[in-house]
VEXDREN-2710 file (C-alpha; in Angstrom, 1 decimal):
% VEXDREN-2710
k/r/px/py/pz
1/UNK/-26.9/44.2/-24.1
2/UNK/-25.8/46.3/-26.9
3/UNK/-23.0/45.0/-28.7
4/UNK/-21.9/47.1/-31.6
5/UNK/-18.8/45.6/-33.2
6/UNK/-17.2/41.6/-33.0
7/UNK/-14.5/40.2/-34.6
8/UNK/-15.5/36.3/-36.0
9/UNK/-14.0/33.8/-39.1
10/UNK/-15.9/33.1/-41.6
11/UNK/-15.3/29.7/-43.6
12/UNK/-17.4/28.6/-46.9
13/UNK/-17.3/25.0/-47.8
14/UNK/-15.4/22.7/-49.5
15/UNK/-16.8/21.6/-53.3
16/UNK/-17.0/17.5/-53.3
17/UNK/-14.5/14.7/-54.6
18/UNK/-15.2/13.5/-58.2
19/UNK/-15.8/9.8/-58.2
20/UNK/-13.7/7.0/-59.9
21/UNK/-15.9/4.2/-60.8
22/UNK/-16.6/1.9/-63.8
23/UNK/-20.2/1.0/-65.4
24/UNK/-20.3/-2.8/-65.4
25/UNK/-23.6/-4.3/-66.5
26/UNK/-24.4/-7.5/-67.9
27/UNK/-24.8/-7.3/-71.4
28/UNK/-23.1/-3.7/-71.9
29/UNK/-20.2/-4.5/-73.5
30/UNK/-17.5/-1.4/-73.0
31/UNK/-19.6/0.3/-70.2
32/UNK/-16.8/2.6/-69.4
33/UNK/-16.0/5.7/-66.6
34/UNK/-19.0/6.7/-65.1
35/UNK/-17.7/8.3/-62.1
36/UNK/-19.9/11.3/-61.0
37/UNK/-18.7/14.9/-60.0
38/UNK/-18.5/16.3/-56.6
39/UNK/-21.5/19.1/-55.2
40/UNK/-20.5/22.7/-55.0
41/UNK/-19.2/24.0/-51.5
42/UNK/-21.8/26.3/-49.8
43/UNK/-21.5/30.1/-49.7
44/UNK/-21.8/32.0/-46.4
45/UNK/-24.3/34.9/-47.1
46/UNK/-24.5/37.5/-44.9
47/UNK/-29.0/39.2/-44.9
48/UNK/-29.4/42.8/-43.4
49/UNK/-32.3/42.1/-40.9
50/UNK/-34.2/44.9/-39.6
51/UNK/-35.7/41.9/-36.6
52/UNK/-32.3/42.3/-35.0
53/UNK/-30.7/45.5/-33.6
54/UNK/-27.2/44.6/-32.7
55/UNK/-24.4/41.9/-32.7
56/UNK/-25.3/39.9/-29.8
57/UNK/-25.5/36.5/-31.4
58/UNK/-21.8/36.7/-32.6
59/UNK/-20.3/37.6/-29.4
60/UNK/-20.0/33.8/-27.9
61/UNK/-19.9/31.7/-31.2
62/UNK/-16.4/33.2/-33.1
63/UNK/-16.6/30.7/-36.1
64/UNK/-18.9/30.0/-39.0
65/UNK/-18.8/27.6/-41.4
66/UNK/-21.4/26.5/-44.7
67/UNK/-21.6/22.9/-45.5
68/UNK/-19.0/20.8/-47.7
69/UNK/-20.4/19.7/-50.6
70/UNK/-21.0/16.2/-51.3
71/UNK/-18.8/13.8/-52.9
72/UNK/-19.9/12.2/-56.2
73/UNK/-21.3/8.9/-56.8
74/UNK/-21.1/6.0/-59.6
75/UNK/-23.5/5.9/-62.8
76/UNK/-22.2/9.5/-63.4
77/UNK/-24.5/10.8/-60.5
78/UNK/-23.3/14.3/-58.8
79/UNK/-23.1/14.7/-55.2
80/UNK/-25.3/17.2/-53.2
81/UNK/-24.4/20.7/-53.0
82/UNK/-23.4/22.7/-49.5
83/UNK/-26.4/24.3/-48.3
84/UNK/-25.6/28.3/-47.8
85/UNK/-25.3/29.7/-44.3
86/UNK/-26.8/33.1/-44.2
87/UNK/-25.7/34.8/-41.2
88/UNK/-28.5/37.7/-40.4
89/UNK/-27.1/41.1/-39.0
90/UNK/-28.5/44.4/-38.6
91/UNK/-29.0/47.1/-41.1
92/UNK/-26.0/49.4/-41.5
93/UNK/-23.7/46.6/-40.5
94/UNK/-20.3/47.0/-41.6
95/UNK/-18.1/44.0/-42.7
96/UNK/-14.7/44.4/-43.2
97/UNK/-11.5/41.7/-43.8
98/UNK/-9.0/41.3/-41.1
99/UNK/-9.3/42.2/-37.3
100/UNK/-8.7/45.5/-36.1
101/UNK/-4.9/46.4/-35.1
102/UNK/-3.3/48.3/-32.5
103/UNK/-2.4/50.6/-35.2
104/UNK/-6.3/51.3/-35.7
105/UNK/-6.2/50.0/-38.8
106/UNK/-9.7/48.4/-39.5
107/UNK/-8.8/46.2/-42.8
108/UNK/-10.9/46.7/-46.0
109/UNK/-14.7/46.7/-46.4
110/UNK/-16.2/43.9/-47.8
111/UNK/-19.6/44.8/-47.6
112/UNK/-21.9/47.8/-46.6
113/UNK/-25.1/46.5/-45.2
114/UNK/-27.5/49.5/-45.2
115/UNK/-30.7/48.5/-46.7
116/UNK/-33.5/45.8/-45.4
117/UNK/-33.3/42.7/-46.7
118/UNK/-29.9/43.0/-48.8
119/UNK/-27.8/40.1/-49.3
120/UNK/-23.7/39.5/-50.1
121/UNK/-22.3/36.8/-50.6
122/UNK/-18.6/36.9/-48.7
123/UNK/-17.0/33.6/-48.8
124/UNK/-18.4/31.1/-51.8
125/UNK/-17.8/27.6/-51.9
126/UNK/-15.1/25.2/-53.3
127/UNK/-16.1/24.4/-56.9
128/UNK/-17.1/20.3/-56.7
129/UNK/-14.0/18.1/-58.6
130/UNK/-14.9/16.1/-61.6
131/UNK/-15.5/12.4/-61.9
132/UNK/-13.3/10.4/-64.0
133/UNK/-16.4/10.0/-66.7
134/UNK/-14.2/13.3/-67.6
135/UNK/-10.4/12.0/-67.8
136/UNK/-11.3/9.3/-70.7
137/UNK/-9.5/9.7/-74.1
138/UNK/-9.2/7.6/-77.0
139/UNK/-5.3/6.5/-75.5
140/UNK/-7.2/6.5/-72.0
141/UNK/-10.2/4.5/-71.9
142/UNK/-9.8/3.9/-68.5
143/UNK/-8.7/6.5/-65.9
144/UNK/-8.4/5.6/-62.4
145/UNK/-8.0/9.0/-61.3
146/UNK/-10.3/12.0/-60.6
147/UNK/-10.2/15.3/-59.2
148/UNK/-10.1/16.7/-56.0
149/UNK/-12.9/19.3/-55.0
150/UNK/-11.6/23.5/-54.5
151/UNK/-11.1/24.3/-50.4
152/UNK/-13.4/27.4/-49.7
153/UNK/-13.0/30.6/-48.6
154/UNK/-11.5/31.6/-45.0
155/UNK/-11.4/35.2/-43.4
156/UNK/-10.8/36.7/-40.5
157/UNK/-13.4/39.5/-40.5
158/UNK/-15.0/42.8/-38.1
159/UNK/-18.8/43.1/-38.4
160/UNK/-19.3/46.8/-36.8
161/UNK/-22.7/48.0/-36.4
162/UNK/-23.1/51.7/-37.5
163/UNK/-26.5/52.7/-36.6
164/UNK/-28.6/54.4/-39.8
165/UNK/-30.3/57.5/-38.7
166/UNK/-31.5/60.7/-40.0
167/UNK/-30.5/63.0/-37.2
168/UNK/-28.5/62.2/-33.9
169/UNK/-27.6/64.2/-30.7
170/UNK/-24.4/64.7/-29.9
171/UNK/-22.7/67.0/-26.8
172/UNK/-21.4/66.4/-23.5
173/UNK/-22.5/64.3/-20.5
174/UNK/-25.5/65.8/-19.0
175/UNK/-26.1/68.2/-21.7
176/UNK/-30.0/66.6/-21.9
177/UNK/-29.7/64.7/-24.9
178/UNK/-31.7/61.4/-23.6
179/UNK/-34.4/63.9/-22.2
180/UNK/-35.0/65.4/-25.8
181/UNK/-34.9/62.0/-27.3
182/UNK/-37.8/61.2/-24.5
183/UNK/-39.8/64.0/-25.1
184/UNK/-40.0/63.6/-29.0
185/UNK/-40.3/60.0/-29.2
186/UNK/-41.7/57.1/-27.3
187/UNK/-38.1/55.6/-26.5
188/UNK/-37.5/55.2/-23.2
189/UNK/-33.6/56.0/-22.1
190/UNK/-32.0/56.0/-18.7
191/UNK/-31.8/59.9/-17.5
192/UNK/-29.9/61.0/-14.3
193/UNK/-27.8/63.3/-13.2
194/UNK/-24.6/61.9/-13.7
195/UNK/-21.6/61.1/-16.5
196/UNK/-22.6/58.5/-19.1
197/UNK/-25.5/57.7/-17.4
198/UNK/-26.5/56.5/-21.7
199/UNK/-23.9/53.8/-22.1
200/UNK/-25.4/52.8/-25.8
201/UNK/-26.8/54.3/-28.2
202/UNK/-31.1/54.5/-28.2
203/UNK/-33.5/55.0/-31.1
204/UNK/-36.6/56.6/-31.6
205/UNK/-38.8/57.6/-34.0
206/UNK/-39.9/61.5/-34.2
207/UNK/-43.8/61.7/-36.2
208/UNK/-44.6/65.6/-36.9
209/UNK/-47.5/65.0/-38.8
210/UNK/-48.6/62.1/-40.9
211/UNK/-46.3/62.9/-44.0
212/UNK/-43.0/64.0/-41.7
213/UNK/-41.5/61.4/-39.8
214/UNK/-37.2/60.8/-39.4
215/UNK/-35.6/58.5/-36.9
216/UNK/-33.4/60.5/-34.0
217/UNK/-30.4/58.8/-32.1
218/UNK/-29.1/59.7/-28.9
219/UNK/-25.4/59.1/-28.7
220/UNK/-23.4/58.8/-25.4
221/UNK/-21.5/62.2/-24.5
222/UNK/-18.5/63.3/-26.0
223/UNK/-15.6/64.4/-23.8
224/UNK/-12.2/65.7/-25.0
225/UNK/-10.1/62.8/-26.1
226/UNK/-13.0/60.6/-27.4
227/UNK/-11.8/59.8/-30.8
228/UNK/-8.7/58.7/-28.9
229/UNK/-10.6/56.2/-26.9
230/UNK/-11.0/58.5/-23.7
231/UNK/-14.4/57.8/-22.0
232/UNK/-16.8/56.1/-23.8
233/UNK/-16.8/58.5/-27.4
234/UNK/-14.4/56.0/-28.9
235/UNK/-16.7/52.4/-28.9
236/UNK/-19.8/55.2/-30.3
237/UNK/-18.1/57.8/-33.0
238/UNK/-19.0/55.5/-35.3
239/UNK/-22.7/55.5/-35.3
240/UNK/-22.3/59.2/-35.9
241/UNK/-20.9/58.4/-39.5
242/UNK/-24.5/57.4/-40.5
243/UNK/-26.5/60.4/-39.3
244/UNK/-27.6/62.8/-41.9
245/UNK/-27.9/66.0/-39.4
246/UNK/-26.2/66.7/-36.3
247/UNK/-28.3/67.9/-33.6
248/UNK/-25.8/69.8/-31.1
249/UNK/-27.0/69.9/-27.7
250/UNK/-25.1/72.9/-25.0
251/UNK/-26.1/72.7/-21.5
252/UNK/-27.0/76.4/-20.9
253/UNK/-27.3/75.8/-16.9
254/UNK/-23.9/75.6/-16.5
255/UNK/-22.8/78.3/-17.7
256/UNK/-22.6/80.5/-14.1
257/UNK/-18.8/80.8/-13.5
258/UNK/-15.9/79.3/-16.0
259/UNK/-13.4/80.3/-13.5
260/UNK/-14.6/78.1/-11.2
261/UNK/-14.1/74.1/-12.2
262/UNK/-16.6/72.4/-9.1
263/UNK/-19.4/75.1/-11.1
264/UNK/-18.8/73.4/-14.6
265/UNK/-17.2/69.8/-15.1
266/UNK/-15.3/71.1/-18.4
267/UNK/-14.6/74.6/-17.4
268/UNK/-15.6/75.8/-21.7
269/UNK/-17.5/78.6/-22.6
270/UNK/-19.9/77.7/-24.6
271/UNK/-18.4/78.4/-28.0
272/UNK/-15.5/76.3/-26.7
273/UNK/-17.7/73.5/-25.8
274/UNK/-19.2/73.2/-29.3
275/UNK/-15.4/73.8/-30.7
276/UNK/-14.2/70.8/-28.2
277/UNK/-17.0/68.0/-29.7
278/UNK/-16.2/68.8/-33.2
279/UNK/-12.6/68.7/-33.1
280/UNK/-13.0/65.1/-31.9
281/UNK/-15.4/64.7/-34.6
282/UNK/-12.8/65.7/-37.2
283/UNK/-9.8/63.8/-35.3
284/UNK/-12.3/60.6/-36.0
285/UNK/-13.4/61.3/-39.1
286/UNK/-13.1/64.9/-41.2
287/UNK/-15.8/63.7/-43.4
288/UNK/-18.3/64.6/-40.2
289/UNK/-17.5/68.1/-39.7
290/UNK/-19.3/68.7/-43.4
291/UNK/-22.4/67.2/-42.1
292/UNK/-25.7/70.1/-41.3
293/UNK/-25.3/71.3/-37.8
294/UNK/-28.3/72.5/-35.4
295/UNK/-26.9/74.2/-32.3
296/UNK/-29.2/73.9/-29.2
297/UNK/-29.0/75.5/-25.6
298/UNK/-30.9/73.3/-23.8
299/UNK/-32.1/73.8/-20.0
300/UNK/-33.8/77.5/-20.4
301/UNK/-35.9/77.0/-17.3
302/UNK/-32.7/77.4/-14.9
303/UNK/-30.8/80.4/-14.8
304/UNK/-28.7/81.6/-17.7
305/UNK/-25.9/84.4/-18.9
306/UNK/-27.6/86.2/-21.6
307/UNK/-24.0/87.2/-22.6
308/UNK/-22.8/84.0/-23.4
309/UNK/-26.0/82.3/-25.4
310/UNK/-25.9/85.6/-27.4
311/UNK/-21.8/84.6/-28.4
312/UNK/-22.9/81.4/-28.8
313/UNK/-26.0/82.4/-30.9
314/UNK/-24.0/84.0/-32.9
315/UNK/-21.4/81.9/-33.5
316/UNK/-24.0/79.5/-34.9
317/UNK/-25.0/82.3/-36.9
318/UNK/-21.4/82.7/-38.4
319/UNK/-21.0/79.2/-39.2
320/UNK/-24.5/78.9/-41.2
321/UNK/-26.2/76.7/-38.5
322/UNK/-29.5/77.1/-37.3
323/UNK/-29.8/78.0/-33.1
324/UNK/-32.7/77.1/-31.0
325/UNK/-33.4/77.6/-27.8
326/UNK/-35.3/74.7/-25.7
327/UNK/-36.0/73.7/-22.3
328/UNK/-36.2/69.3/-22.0
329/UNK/-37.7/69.7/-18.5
330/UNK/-40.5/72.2/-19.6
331/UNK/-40.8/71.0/-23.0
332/UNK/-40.5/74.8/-24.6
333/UNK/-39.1/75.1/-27.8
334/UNK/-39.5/71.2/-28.6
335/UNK/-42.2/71.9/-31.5
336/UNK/-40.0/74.3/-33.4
337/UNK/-36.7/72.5/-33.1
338/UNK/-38.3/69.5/-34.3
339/UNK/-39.4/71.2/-37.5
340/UNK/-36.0/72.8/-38.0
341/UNK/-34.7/69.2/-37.7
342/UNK/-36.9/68.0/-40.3
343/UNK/-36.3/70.9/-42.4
344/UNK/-32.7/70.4/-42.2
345/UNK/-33.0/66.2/-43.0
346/UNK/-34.9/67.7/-46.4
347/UNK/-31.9/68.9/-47.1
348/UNK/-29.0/67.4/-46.3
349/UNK/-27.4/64.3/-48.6
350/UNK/-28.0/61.3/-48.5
351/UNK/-26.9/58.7/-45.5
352/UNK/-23.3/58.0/-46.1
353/UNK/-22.2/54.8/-47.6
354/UNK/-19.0/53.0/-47.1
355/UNK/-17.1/51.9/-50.9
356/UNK/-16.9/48.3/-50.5
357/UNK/-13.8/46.4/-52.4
358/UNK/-15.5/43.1/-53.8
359/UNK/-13.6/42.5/-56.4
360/UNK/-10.4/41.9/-53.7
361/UNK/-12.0/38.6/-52.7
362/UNK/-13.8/37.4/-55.3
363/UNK/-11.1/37.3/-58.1
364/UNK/-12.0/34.8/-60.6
365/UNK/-10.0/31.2/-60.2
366/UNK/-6.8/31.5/-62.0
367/UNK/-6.3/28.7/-64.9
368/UNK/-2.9/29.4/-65.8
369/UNK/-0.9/26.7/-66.5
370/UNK/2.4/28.0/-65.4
371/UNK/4.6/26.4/-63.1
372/UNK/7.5/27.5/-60.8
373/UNK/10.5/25.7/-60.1
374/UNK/12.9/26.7/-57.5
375/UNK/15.9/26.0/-55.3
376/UNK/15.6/26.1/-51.7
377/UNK/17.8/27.9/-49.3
378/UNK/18.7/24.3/-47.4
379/UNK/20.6/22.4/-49.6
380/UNK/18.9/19.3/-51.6
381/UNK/15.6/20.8/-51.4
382/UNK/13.4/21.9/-54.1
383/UNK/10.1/23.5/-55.2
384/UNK/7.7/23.0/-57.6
385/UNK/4.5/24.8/-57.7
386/UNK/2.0/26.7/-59.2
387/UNK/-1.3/26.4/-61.4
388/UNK/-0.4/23.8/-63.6
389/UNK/1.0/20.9/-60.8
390/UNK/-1.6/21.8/-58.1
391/UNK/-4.3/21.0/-60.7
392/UNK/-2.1/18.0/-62.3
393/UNK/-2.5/16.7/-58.2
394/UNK/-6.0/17.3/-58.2
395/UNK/-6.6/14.6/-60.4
396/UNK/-3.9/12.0/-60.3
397/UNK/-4.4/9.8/-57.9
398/UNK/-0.5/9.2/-57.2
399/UNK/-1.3/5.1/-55.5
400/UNK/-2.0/3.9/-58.4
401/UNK/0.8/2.3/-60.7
402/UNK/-0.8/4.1/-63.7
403/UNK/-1.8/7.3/-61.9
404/UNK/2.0/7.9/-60.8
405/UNK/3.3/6.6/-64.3
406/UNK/1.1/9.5/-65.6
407/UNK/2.1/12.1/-63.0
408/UNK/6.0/11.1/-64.4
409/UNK/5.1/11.7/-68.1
410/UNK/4.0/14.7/-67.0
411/UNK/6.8/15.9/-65.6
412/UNK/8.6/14.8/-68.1
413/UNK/6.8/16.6/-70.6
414/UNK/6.2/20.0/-69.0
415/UNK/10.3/20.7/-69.1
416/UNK/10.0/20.1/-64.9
417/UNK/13.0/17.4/-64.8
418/UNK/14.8/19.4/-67.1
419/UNK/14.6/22.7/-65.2
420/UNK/15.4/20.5/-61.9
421/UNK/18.7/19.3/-63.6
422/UNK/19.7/22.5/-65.1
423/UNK/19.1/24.1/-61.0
424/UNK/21.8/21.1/-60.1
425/UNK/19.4/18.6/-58.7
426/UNK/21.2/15.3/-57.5
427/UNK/20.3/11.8/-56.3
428/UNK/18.3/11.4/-53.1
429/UNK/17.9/15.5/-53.2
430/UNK/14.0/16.3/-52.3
431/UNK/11.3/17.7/-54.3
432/UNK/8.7/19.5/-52.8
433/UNK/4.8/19.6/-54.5
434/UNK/3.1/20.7/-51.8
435/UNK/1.8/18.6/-49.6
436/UNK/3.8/15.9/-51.7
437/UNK/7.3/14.7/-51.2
438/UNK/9.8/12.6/-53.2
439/UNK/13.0/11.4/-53.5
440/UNK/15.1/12.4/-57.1
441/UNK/16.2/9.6/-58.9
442/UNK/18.2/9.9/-62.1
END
């Protein structure tokens, strides 16, 4: 089954607990903190795998998740780290953040996957929270507190396969495109006479001599509306985006009587046939109607209309795009338009790349110090948040007597009872930290 785009979360792990402990050995007087710190969170890494050819093992299992890592222990000994999970896709695998709206909006990309064996990091782990070996001071020889380890990383994201090749066929049902990809290459495709009888894309590999090789795709037929989601263009558009040369296949058979709608499906010349497919190229993406053309009339052993392969001929001509004639039954012309195919790969650009935005998710922890406070919109309730007090509950641990007396000084000190006075605070009001509560008392 070929599955070409799933939507799945993606969840690194959470960095360790610092430990509170207290060396205590006979005959080591002031033995002190020795609480240890808490073991990195693992990263989930996602490998471009050329063993596996589409998203099939995301389709069932929707969440993944790297390991927490480990919290620390006494005699100042660090937890374990998270082991990574590295999550294998194909090359040319797209990842992008957020799920794909009704609007078609398809969220940023977060990576572009396009060469064997490259890695990305896409969600890294919690940092591990320190021991309270860290908190002692000359005024505190003895902290009871210690600090929390970071949560990790959660998105929603879209892994969508693009398929990297140098040239793929394109046209409309029946226009012979599996047969050419058959008679070049030893793929195998499903060929009949009917409407989508290719319902994926297939691959193969086209060897002209020993030095001259390029991969060829056959991409299901096009039909008017397909960047729209008509037929089945829509799911398989994309995997035109990576193709360096478009190989245009025209179905010169049926071309007997365009009055007539039972003698061709579409009722096009052939100009307008070739006009219809790229219009829904450009309607999908513009950028593909600046990708090197080949024009083909394909089925040369059945009758034809001279008339209309010369318009089309030289509409080809009139655009810059090279025209050959072939016959997929036969075999004529295969030779030659294979070598203009490979001439045309020499030359083209590069496969296309998508500009991935990394530095949207991995923005580097923020160790500001500020701190909001605010007045709720129901009365008696208020907020205080920010940098500075989420790290402040990191580490305090707010059971203990001297814990809380220190999270008080604190509060004291940073100007937050002052500001919650000056905003009209009053007995029994609530103050919000949080996931903390509590009660104001003057």
């Amino acid at each position: 089954m070929f599955i070409d785009q799933v939507q799945i979360t993606i969840a690194s792990g959470a960095g360790g607990h610092g430990h509170i402990s207290f060396r205590r050995e006979k005959y080591v007087p002031n033995g002190g903190p020795d609480g240890g710190d808490g073991g990195r969170g693992g990263d989930i890494v996602f490998e471009a795998s050329t063993s596996i050819n589409t998203l099939i093992d995301f389709r069932y299992k929707k969440k993944f998740a790297a390991e927490t890592g480990v919290k620390g222990g006494a005699s100042k000994c660090s937890g374990r780290n998270g082991e990574d999970l590295v999550l294998k896709v194909p090359v040319g695998t797209l990842v992008r953040y957020g799920w794909e709206t009704e609007t078609g909006e398809k969220g940023i990309v977060m990576a572009d996957l396009n060469a064997p064996g490259e890695r990305r990091i896409l969600a890294k782990g919690g940092r591990g929270g320190r021991g309270n070996q860290h908190f002692a001071t000359p005024s505190r020889q003895a902290p009871k507190f210690c600090e929390d380890g970071r949560p990790g990383k959660e998105y929603r994201v879209t892994l969508e396969l693009k398929l990297i090749a140098d040239a793929g066929i394109i046209g409309f049902p029946n226009a012979g495109k599996s047969t050419l990809l058959s008679r070049v290459t030893a793929a195998k495709p499903k060929i009949a006479n009917y409407q989508f009888t290719t319902l994926a894309p297939n691959l193969g590999v086209v060897r002209l001599d020993y030095e001259t090789d390029f991969v060829l795709a056959d991409i299901p037929g096009l039909i008017e509306g397909a960047s729209e989601g008509v037929g089945l263009g829509f799911d398989f558009l994309r995997h035109i985006e990576r193709t360096r040369v478009l190989i245009h296949m025209v179905d010169a058979a049926r071309m007997e009587d365009f009055e007539d709608e039972e003698a061709d499906d579409f009722g096009l010349t052939p100009v307008q046939a070739v006009e219809k497919i790229n219009a829904e190229l450009g309607a999908f993406n513009p950028a593909l109607l600046e990708r090197p053309q080949i024009i083909v009339a394909n089925k040369m052993d059945l009758p034809t209309i001279e008339a209309q392969l010369a318009e089309l001929e030289k509409y080809a001509a009139d655009k810059g795009w090279p025209f050959f004639k072939i016959s997929g039954a036969t075999g004529a012309g295969m030779q030659e338009l294979m070598r203009g195919v490979a001439d045309a790969i020499a030359a083209a650009p590069p496969t296309a790349n998508f500009e991935a935005d990394y530095g949207t998710f991995f923005e580097p922890e923020v160790h500001s110090d500020s701190i909001t406070v605010e007045k709720g919109d129901d009365d008696g309730h208020f907020y205080v948040e920010g940098p500075g007090i989420e790290r402040m509950l990191g580490y305090t641990n707010l059971a203990d007597e001297r814990g809380f007396a220190f999270f008080q000084r604190f509060l004291r000190d940073r100007g937050i009872i002052a500001k919650l006075e000056e905003l009209g605070i009053q007995e029994n009001d609530t103050v919000h930290l949080y996931e903390h509560e509590f009660d104001y008392w003057k």
